[in-house]
C-alpha positions in Angstrom: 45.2 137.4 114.0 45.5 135.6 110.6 49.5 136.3 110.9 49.2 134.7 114.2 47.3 131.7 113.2 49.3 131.1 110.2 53.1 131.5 112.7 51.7 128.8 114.8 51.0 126.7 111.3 54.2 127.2 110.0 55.8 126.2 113.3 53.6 123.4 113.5 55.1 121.9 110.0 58.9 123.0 111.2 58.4 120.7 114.3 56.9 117.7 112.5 59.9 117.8 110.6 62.2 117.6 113.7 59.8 114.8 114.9 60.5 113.2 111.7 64.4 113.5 112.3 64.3 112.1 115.8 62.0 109.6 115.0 64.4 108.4 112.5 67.7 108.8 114.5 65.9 106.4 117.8 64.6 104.2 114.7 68.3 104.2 113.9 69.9 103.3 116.9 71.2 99.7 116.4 71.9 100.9 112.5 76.2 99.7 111.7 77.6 103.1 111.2 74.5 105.1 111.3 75.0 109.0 111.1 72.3 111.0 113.3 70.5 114.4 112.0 69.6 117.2 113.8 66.9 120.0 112.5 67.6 123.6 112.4 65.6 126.2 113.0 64.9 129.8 111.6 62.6 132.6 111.6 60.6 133.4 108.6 60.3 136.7 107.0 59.1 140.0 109.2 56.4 142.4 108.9 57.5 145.9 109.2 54.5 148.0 110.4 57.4 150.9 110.9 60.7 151.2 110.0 63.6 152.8 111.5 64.8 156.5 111.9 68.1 157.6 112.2 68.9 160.3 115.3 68.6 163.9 114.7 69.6 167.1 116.7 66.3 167.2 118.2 65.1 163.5 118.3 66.6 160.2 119.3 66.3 157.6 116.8 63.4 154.8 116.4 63.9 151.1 116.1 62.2 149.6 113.3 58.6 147.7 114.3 58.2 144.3 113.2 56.1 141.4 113.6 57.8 137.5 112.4 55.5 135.3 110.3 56.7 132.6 111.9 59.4 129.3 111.8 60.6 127.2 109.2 63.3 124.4 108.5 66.7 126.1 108.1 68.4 122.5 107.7 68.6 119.1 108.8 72.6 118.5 109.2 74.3 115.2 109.3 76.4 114.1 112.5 79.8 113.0 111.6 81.4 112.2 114.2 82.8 108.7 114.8 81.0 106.0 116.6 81.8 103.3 119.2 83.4 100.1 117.7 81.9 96.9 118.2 83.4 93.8 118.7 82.3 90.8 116.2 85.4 88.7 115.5 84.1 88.4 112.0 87.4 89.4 110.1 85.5 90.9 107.0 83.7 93.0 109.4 85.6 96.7 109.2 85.5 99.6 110.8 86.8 103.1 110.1 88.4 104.4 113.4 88.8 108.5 111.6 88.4 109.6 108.9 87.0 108.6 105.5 84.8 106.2 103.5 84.9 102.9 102.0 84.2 102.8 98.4 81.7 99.9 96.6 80.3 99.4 93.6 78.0 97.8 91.3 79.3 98.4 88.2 78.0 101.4 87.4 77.9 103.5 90.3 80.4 104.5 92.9 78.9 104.8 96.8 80.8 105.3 99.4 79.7 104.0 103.0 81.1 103.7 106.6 79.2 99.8 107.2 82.1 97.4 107.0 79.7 94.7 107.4 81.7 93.1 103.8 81.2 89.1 103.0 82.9 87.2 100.2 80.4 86.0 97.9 80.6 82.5 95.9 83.1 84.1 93.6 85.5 85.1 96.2 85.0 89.4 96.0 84.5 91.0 99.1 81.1 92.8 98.9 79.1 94.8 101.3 76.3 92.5 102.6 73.0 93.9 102.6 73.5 95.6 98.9 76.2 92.9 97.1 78.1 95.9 96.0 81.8 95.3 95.5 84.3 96.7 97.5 86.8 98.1 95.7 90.6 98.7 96.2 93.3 97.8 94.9 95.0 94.1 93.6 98.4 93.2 94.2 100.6 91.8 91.3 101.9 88.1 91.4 104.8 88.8 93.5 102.3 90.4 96.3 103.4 94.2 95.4 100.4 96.6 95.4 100.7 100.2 93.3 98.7 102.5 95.2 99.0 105.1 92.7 97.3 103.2 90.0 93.7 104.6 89.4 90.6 103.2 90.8 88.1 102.4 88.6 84.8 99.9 88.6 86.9 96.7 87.7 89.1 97.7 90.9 87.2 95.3 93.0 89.3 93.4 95.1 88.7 89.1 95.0 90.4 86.4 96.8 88.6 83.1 96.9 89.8 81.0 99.4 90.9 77.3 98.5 91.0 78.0 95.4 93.5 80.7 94.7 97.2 79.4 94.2 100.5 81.1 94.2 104.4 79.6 93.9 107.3 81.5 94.1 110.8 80.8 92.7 114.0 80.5 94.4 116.0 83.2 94.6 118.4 83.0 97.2 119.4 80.0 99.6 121.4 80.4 102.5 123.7 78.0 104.0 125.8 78.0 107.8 128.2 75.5 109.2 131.6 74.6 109.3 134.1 72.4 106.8 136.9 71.0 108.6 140.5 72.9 108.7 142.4 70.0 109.7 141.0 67.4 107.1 143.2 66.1 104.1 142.8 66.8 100.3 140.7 64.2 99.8 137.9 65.2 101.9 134.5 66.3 100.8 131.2 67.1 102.1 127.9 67.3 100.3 124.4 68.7 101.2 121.1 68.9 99.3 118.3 71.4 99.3 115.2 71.7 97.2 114.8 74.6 95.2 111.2 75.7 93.6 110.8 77.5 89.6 108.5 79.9 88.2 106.0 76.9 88.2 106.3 75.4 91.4 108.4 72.8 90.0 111.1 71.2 92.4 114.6 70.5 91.8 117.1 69.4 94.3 120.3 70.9 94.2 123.4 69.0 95.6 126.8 71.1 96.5 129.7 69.3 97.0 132.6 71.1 99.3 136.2 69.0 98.5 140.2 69.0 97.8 141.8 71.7 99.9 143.9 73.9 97.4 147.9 73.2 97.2 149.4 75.6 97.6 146.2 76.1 100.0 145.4 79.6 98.8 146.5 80.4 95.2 145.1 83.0 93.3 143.3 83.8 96.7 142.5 87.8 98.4 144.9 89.2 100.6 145.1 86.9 104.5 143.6 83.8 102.6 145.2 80.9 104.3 143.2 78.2 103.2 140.7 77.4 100.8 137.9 74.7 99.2 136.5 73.7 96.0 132.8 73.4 95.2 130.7 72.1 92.4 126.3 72.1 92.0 124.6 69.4 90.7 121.0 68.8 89.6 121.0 64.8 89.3 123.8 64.2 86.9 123.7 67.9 85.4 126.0 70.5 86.6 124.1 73.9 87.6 127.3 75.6 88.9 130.9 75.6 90.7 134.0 77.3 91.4 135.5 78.3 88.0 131.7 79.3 85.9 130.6 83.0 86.2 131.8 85.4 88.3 132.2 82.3 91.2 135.4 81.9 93.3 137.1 79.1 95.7 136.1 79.8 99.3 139.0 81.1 100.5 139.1 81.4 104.7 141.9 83.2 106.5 143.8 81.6 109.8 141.2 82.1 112.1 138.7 80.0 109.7 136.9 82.7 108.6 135.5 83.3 105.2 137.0 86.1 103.4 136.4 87.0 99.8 133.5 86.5 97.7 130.8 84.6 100.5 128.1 84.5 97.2 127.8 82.2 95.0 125.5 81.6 91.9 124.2 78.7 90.0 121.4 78.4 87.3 118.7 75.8 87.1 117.5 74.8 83.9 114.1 72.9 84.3 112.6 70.6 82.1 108.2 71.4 82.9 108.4 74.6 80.2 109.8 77.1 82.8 112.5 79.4 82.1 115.8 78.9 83.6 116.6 80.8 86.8 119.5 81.6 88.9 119.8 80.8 92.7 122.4 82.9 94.9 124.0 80.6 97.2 124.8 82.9 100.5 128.0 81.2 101.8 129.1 84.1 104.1 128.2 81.7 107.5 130.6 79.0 107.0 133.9 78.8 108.7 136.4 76.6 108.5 137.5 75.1 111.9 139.6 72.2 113.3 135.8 70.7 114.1 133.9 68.0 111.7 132.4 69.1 107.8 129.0 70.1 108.8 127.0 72.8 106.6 123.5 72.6 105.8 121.1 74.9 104.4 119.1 77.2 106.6 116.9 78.8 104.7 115.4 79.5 100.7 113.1 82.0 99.8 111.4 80.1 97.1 107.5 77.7 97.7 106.0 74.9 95.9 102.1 75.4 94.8 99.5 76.2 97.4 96.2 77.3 97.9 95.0 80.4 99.8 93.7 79.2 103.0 93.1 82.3 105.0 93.2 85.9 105.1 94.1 88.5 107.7 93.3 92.6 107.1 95.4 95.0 108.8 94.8 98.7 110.2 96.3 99.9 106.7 93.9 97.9 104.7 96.1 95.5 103.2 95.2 92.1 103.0 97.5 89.5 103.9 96.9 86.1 101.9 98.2 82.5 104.2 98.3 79.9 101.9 98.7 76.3 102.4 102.4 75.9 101.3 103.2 78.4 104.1 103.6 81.3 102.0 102.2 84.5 103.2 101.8 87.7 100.5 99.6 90.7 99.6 96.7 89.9 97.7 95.5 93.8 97.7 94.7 97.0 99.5 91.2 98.2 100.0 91.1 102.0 99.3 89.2 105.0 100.8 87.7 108.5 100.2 87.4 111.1 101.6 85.7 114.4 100.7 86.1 118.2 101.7 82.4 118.4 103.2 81.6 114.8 103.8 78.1 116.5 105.7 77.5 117.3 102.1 77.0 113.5 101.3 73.2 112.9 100.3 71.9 109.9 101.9 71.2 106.9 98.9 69.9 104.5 101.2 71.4 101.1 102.5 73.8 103.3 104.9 75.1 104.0 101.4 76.2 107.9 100.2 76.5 109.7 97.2 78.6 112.7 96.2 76.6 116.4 95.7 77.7 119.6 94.5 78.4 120.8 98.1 80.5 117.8 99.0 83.6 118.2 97.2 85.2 115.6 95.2 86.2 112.3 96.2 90.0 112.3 96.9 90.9 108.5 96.4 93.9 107.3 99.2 95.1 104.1 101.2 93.7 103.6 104.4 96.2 105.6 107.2 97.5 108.0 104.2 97.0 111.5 103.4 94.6 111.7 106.7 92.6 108.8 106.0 91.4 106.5 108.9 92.6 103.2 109.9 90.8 99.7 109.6 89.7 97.7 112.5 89.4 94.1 111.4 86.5 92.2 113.4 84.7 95.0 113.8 81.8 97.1 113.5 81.3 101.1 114.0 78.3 101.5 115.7 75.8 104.4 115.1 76.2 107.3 117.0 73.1 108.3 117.9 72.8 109.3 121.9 69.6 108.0 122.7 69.5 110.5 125.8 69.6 114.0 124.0 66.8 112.5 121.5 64.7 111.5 124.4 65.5 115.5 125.4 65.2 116.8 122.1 62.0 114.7 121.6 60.3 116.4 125.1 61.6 120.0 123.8 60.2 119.2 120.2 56.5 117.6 121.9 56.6 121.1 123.9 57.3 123.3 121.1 54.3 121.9 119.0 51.6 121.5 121.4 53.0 125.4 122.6 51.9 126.3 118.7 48.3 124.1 118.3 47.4 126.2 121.3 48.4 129.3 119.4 46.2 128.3 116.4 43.0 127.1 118.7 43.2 130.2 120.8 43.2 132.5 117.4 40.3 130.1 116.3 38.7 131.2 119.3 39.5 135.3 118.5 37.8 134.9 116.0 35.0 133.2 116.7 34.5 136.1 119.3 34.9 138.6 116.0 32.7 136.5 114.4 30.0 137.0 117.3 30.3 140.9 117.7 27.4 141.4 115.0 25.2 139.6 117.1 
């Protein structure tokens, strides 16, 4: 009777433990990216009054008599599987829609986590808000490229402080369309201007000047030239480029006014702030040259004056995408992942934050949407995935279960009160 007594104990403590779990998991419920537990049973060691016997010529054989000693807690295991997204329109909120973790910091130690609820703090680093841990990822170089092979350690923490950040970037490449006129005389010129920007922002305005059709009209010019026009570049009184310096040609066009030959041009600006001199490619492949009026502008340069980063945008790879105020849009980073061979092996560090074990495997560091890693959801939140309806079930089950095993131990209390009683 002890045995039984002490099975209905044990059973007693294995179903406060499941208590324990789904008290936690309801208490849970509104949690951002809360994973739910469930408890495991299994039966405790066996008595065995008799063991078994083999069959024999004579004889059948004989199942081995036991009695259990009871239930214990085989394991509590954590719920992985993904949870609803919320809605917040918050664009630091994240969510993970798959798999893998983010990865924060606070200095020391690494945790990884699936609450996206991140902030930017006064200094402008993206942190997870309950714990200020950084979020790490990432940082894209000054011309917006991002190396996700570089190593992640705890300085990778990725910080973008809006209205203060600025970038520039120089001029490269301006492209011009239009037409200069077929049927006008030797004298004839047109001019346009366009500002270009240098390594420090700093503007120049470049003037080309389109004159003197050639006599004869295409000397020296590639096969079916039938015409062609002189052009010089000038920064104020400075010449930055024309026809006869570096590799630059005439633009020769053929009878039906288009431009045949070399259609780009280069000219180098040499600026006076403390910047270093830097060549523009003029793209001069559009213009034709027509029996209509001298019209060519510019239509587009890839270079921007000084601004400061106004607003940021995060998309599903995790990159994020800086605006800034002079209209120029570039990375400023990439926030990075893990992901881990057992991720139920995570141990639980608190704050919805997680730490590696010897059963989780090691973190495998990737970009979000790479090497099976998750996507990001921008603006919003994963919710927990408890289901509130099989912990209200489990719950009933569990209540059943122990008051099923306090009547085991008062009914044994009452056996032996009856033994107790016999020497009367």
């Amino acid at each position: 009777m002890w045995q039984a007594m002490l099975s209905g104990v044990a059973s007693l403590k294995a179903h406060q433990a499941k208590m324990n779990v789904i008290g936690n998991n309801i208490a849970n419920i509104n949690t951002t990216a809360f994973k739910s537990g469930r408890a495991q049973f299994q039966d405790l060691i066996s008595q065995t009054y008799r063991a078994s016997s083999p069959p024999s010529a004579a004889r059948g054989g004989v199942n081995p008599v036991q009695v259990g000693l009871g239930a214990k807690l085989a394991a509590i295991d954590v719920m992985i599987n993904q949870g609803a997204l919320e809605l917040t329109g918050r664009s630091t909120d994240l969510a993970i829609q798959g798999q893998g973790y983010f990865m924060v910091s606070n200095g020391r130690d690494v945790r990884y986590t699936r609450d996206g609820a991140f902030d930017l703090d006064a200094s402008g680093t993206l942190v997870h808000r309950s714990t200020g841990f950084k979020v790490m990822g990432w940082r894209a170089s000054p011309s917006g490229t991002v190396d996700i092979n570089g190593a992640i350690t705890s300085d990778s923490v990725l910080q973008f402080p809006v209205g203060s950040q600025a970038a520039v970037r120089q001029t490269t490449q301006v492209t011009y369309s239009g037409n200069l006129n077929a049927n006008s005389d030797s004298s004839s010129s047109w001019a346009t201007t366009i500002r270009v920007y240098d390594a420090l922002g700093g503007p120049h305005d470049v003037t080309l000047t389109f004159k003197n059709r050639q006599s004869p009209p295409a000397a020296g010019g590639p096969a079916g030239a039938a015409s062609s026009w002189e052009w010089t570049a000038m920064e104020g009184t400075n010449l930055v480029g024309d026809h006869t310096s570096g590799t630059n040609t005439r633009l020769y066009f053929d009878s039906s006014g288009n431009l045949v030959g070399n259609g780009v041009q280069g000219v180098t600006v040499t600026p006076t702030n403390g910047a270093t001199p830097f060549n523009v490619n003029l793209d001069l492949s559009q213009v034709t040259s027509l029996a209509s009026e001298s019209i060519v502008q510019p239509i587009s340069q890839d270079g921007f004056p000084p601004g400061t980063l106004q607003e940021f945008a995060i998309g599903l790879d995790g990159t994020i995408q800086g605006v800034f105020s002079n209209g120029l849009s570039r990375s400023l980073g990439r926030i990075a992942m893990s992901h881990f061979a057992n991720p139920a092996g995570l141990e639980r560090a608190g704050s919805s934050l997680f730490r590696p074990t010897d059963n989780s495997g090691l973190s495998l560091v990737g970009a979000p949407t790479t090497g099976g890693l998750g996507e990001i959801n921008s603006g919003y939140l994963e919710q927990s995935n408890v289901d509130l309806g099989g912990e209200f079930a489990d719950m009933i089950v569990t209540q059943r279960g122990f008051q099923a095993n306090t009547r085991i131990v008062s009914v044994v209390d009452e056996l032996l009160q009856d033994v107790v009683n016999m020497k009367r």
